[in-house]
Each structure stands twice: as C-alpha cells, then as structure tokens.
N, C-alpha and C positions, 0 to 999 in steps of 0.2 A: 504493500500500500504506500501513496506516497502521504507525507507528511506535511501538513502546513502550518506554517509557523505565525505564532500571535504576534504580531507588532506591539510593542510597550513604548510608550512616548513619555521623555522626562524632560521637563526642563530644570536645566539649575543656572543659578543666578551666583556669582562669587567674585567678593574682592579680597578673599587671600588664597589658600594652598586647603581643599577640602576633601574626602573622603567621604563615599553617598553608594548605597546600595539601592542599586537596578531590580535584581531580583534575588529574594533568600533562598538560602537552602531551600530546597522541596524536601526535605526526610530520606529517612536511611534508605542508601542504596538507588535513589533516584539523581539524576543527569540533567543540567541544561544542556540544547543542543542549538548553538547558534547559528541561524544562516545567513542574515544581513545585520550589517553593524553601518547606523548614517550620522554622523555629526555637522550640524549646520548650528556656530557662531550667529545670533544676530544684534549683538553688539557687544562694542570692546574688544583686547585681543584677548585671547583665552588659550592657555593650554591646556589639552583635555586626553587623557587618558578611558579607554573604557578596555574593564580586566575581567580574568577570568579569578576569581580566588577562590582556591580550593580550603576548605573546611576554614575558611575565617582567617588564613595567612594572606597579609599584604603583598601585591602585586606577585601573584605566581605564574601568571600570563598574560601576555598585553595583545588585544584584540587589534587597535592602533591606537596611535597615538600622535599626537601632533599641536602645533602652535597655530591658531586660524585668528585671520582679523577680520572684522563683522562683513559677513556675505559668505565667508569660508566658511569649508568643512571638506570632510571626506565619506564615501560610501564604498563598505566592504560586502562583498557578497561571498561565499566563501560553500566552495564545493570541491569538495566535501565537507557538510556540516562539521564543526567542532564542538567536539562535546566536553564540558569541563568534567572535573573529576569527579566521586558521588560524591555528595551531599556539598556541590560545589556552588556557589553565588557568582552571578555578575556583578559587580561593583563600576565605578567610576570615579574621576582622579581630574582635580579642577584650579589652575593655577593662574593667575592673573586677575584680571578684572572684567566681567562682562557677563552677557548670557548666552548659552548654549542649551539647544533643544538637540536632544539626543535619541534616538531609536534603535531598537533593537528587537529585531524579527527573530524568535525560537521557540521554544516545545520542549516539555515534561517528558522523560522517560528513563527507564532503565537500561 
C-alpha cells in the first residue's frame, strides 16, 4: 500500500537561539517516517535547523538546515522516506531573529 503523509504546519517566531518540538515520541516501538521537509522564512534572517532526535538527544540528525533571509527557504523531499529511530521526535532549531513557517509531511508506524 502506499503511504501518505500528514502535513504538520508550524510557525515559530525567534529573537534568540531556541529548541521547539514538531512532533513527540508516538510510544514504544513506533517511527516517524519523513517524506517532505519545507522551510519558508517570512521575515528576518533566520537560521533554522529541522532534526531528527532520537529518544530526546539533541540534534542526532539534521533533516536541513540553513541561514534564509525573508522570502527564503528550502524544500526536501526525500525518497526514500527516513524514518527516525523508535520512539524518535522531530524537533526544530531557530537562531536569529525572525519568523519561519515550517512543514513537515510524515506518518506513524512501526
């Protein structure tokens, strides 16, 4: 079967260096499975990180990451889906000053 993935829309807004979870653990033994990862800056410059952390450790994989000034971003699609570790979160990582609407297309599973 194929799979389709929920889009989750977040904006974060930051004037310093902040750490923000996307999506928590799902429970033992269960997987995120990411397939598109979109950052679009619209205002300010902003560094922005979106990670994979496995069981609540800082930055154990970086989806992208990049410096955007308002109207930037970047769009990852990513085939083969990546699946974080079990009982792994996405997270996010926000440096500068500005706002950033971030998306992220994935699905529950084992």
């Amino acid at each position: 079967p194929v799979q389709l993935g929920t889009p989750l829309v977040t904006v974060g807004t930051t004037g310093a260096a902040v750490w923000g979870t996307l999506v928590a653990a799902a429970g033992a033994g269960t997987k995120q499975y990411v397939q598109i990862v979109d950052v679009v800056v619209s205002s300010g410059t902003v560094d922005v990180a979106i990670t994979n952390n496995i069981a609540g450790s800082a930055g154990a994989g970086v989806f992208t990451r990049g410096q955007f000034p308002a109207g930037g971003g970047i769009t990852k699609a990513f085939d083969p889906v990546i699946a974080t570790g079990t009982n792994g979160t996405l997270a996010y990582w926000l440096g500068g000053a500005g706002t950033v609407i971030m998306t992220v297309t994935y699905w529950q599973g084992v």
